[in-house]
C-alpha positions as CSV (number, residue, x, y, z in Angstrom):
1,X,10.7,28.1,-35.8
2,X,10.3,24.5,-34.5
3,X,11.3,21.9,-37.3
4,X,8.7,19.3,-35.2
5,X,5.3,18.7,-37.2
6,X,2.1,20.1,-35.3
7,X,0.7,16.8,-35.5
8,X,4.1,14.9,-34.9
9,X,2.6,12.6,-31.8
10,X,5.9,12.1,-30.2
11,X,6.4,16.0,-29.5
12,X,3.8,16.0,-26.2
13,X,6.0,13.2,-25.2
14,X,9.7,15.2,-25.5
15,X,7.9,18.0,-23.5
16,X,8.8,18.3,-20.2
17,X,6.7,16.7,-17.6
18,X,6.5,20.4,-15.5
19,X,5.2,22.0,-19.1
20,X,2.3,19.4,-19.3
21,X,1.2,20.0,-16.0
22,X,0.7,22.5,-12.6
23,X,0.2,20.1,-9.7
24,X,1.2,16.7,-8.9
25,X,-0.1,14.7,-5.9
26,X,1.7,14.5,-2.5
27,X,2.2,10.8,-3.3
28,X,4.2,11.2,-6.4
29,X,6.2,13.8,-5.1
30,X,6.7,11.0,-2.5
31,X,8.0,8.5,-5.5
32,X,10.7,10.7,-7.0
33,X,11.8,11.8,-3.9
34,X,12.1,7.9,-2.8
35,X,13.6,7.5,-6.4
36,X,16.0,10.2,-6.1
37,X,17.0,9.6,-2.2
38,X,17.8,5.8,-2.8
39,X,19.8,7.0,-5.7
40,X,21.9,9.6,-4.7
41,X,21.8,9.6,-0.9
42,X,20.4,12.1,1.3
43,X,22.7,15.3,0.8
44,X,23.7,14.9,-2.7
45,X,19.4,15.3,-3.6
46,X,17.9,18.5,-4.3
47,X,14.4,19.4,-3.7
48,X,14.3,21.2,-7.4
49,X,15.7,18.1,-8.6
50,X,12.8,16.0,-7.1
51,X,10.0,18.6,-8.1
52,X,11.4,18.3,-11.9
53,X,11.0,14.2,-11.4
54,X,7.5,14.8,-10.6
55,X,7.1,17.2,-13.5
56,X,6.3,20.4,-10.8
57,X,7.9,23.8,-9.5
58,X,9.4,23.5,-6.5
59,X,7.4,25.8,-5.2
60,X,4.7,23.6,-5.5
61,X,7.2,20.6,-4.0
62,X,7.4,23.3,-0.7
63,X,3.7,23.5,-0.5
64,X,3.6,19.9,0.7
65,X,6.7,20.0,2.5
66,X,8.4,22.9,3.5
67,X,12.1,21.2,3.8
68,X,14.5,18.5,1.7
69,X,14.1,17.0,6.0
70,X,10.6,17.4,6.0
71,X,10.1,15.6,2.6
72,X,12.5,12.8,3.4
73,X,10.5,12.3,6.9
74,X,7.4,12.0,4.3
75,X,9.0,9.4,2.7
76,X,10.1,6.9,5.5
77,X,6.4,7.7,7.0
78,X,5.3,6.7,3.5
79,X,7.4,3.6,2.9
80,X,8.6,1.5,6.1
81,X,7.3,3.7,9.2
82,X,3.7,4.0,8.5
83,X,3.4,0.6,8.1
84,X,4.3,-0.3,11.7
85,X,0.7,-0.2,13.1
86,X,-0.8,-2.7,10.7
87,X,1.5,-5.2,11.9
88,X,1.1,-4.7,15.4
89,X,-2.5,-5.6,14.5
90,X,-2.0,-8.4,12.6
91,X,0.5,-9.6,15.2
92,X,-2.5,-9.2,17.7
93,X,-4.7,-10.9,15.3
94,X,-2.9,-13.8,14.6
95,X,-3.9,-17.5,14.6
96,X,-0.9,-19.9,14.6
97,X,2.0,-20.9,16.0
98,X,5.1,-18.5,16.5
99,X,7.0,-20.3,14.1
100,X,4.6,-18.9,11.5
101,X,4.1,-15.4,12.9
102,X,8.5,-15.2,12.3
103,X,7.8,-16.8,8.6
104,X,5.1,-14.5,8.0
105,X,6.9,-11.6,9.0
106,X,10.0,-12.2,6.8
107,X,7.7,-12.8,3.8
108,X,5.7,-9.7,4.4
109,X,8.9,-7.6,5.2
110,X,10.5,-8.9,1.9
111,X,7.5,-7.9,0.0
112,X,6.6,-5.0,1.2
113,X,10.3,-3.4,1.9
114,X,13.0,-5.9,1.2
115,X,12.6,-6.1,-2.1
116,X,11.6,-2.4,-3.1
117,X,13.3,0.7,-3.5
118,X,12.3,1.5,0.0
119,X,15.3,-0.8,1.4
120,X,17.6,1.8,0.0
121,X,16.8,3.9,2.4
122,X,18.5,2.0,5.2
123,X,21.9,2.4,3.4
124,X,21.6,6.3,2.8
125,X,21.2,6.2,6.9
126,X,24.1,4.1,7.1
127,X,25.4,6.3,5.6
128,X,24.4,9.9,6.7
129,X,23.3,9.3,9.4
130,X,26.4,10.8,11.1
131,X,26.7,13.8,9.0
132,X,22.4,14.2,9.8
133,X,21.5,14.0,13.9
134,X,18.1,15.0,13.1
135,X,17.4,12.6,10.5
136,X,19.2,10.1,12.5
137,X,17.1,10.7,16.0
138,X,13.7,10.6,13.4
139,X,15.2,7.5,12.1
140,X,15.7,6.2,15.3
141,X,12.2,6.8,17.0
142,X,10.0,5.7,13.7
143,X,11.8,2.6,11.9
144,X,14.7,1.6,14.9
145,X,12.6,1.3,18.0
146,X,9.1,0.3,16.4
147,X,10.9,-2.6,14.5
148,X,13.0,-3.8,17.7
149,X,9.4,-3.8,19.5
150,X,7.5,-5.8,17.1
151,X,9.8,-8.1,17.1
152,X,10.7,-8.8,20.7
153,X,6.8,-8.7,21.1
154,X,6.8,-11.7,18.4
155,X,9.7,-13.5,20.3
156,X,7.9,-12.9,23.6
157,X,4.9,-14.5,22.4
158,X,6.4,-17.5,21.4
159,X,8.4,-17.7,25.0
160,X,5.4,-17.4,27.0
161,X,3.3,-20.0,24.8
162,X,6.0,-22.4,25.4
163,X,7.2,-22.7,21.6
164,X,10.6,-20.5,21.9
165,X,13.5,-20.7,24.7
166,X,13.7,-18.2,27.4
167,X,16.6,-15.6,25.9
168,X,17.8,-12.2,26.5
169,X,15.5,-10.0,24.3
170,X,17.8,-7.4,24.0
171,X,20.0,-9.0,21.7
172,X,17.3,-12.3,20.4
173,X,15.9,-8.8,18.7
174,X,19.3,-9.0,16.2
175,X,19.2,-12.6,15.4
176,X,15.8,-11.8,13.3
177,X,17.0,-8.7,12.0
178,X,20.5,-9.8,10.6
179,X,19.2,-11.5,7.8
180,X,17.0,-8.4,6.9
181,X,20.2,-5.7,7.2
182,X,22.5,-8.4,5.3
183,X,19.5,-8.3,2.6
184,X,19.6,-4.5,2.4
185,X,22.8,-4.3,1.8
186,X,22.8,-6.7,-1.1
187,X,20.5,-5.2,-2.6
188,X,21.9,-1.5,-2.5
189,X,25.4,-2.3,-2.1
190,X,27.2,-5.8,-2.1
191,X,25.3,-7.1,-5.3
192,X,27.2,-5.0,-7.4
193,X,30.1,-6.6,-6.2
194,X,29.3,-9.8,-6.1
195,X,31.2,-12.6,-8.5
196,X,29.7,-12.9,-11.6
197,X,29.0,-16.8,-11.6
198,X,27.3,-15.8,-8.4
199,X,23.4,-17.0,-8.3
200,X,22.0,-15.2,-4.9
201,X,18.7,-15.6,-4.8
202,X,16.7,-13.3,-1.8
203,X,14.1,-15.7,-1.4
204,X,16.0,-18.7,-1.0
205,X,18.2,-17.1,1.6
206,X,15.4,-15.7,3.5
207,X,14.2,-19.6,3.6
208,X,17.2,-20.7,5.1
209,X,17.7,-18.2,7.3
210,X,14.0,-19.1,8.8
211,X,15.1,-22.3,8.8
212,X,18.4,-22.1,10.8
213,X,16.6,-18.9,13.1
214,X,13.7,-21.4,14.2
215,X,16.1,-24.2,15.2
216,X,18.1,-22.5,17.3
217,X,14.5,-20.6,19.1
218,X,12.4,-23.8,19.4
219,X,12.1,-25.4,22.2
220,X,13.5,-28.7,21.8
221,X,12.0,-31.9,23.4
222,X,13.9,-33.5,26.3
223,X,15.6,-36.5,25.6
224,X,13.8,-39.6,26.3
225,X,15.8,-41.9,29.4
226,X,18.7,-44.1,28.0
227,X,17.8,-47.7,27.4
228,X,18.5,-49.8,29.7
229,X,20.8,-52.7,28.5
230,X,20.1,-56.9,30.3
């Protein structure tokens, strides 16, 4: 016999999630799985494991998603890839100068991904990717291409309005997205080894990486004629 009171409050707390309920939503199934993804990377996670997080059976995990691939596709749909229509719309939508559009788009990235579990998930493909073509070619067509396009469509805009220098969009795509990788990896794996005097702060770096970006894309204004000396 159970030594815990009846009426002992803390005892439907110790229960296990998966004894205090049947179903859980596809969202939250999508949250530990993030959680547990980010965590332990990509092969090391098991889908009973992530069913237990959400306090379900797994076979109530398979009826959402019938695969650990399936379910980690779910999850990058959920948390980076999804998002990639809204900001081709608010690219589209706009009003201001290109120099704002970058700014914006760093500030919304950080936000929204950056600073969130989700940017985990860019290590664990660093990762596996190898060890994972399938994931690695889903990867590739939802979060790889999508991104390099919004971008070159933002440094395009800015070329044709007269407000950036002509460059080679192939490669003007990485000098916007090196400050986002560097910040992934900070967050998932340099911080920890950081010094420990060291004060990184995300935001302020993001600012000066703007800051040094949009120098080096603005057009700058043609010197004025030397003076002429009597």
């Amino acid at each position: 016999m159970s030594s815990t009171p009846l009426n002992d409050p803390t005892a439907s707390e110790a229960a296990p999630k998966r004894s205090r309920r049947k179903e859980a939503r596809p969202g939250e199934l999508l949250e530990a799985a993030l959680d547990l993804f980010v965590e332990k990377g990509f092969a090391a996670t098991r889908v009973d494991e992530v069913a237990a997080r959400a306090g379900v059976s797994k076979g109530t995990l398979f009826l959402y998603f019938p695969s650990k691939e399936e379910l980690f596709k779910a999850v990058v749909r959920e948390n980076i890839a999804g998002r990639f229509a809204e900001w081709n719309t608010e690219l589209e939508t706009f009003v201001g100068t290109t120099s704002e559009v970058l700014t914006y788009c760093y500030q919304v990235w950080w936000e929204r991904i950056g600073a969130t579990k989700a940017s985990g998930i860019t290590k664990l493909m660093f990762s596996e990717a190898q060890n994972f073509p399938e994931i690695a070619q889903f990867y590739q067509q939802e979060v790889i291409l999508p991104g390099r396009a919004l971008i070159r469509r933002i440094l395009q805009r800015g070329m044709e309005r007269g407000e950036f220098r002509e460059m080679d969009l192939d490669y003007g795509t990485y000098i916007v997205l090196a400050p986002m990788m560097f910040l992934m990896l900070w967050n998932n794996s340099m911080g920890p080894c950081s010094l420990p005097d060291e004060n990184f702060k995300p935001e302020q770096y993001i600012r000066t990486q703007i800051d040094n970006i949009l120098h080096g894309l603005c057009v700058r204004p043609a010197p004025g004629p030397s003076p002429t000396h009597t």
